[in-house]
C-alpha positions as a printed NumPy array, in Angstrom:
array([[-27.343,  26.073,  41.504],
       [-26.092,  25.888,  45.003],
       [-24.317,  22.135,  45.673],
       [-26.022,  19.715,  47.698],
       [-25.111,  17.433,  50.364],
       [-25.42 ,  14.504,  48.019],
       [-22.725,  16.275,  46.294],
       [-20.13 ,  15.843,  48.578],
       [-20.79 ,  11.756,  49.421],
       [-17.732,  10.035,  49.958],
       [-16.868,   7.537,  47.37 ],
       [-17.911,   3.743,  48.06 ],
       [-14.02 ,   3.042,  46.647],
       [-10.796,   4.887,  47.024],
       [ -9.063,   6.878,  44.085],
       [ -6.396,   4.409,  44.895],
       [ -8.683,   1.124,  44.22 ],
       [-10.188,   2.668,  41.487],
       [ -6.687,   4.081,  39.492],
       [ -5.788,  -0.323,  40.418],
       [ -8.512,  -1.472,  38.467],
       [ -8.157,   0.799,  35.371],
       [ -4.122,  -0.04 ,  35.268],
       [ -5.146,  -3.935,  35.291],
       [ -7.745,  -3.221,  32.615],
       [ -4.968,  -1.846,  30.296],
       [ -2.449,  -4.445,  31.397],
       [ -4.754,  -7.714,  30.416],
       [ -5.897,  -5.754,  27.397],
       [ -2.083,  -5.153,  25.948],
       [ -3.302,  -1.51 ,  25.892],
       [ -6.297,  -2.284,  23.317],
       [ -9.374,  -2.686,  24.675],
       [-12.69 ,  -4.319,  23.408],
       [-16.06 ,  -3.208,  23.287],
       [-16.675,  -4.674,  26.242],
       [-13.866,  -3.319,  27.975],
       [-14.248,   0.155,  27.193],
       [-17.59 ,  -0.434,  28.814],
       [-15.666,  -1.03 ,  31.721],
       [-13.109,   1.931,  31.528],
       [-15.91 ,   4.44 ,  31.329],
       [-17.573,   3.049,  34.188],
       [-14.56 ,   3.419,  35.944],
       [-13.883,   6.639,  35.122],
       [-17.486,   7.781,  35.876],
       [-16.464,   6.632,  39.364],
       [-13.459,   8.151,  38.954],
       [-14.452,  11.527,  38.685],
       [-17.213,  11.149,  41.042],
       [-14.689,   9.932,  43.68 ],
       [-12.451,  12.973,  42.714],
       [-15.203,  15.696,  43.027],
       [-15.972,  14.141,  46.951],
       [-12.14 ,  14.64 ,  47.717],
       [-12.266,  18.377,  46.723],
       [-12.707,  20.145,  49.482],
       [-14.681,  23.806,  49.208],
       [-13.05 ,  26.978,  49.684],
       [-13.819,  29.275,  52.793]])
């Protein structure tokens, strides 16, 4: 399956911003999330990797 141009989007949020928000996550949590929070990391990390695939750049 060839890749699209909705492949290659660039992300609403920088890796930066994103990275930010899952170090505060960890830091209010002590490092043990709840339910709720690990919600939130895997959201993040969706976006994560999403925001990591539109900074690869193809090969010639």
């Amino acid at each position: 399956m060839s890749p699209t141009s909705d492949d290659h989007l660039a992300p609403e949020r920088s890796l930066a911003d994103i990275n930010a928000d899952i170090r505060c996550l960890f830091a209010r949590a002590d490092g043990r999330l709840s339910d709720a929070e690990r919600i939130r990391h895997a959201t993040l990390l969706g976006e994560w990797a999403s925001a990591i695939r539109a900074s690869v750049v193809p090969a010639a």
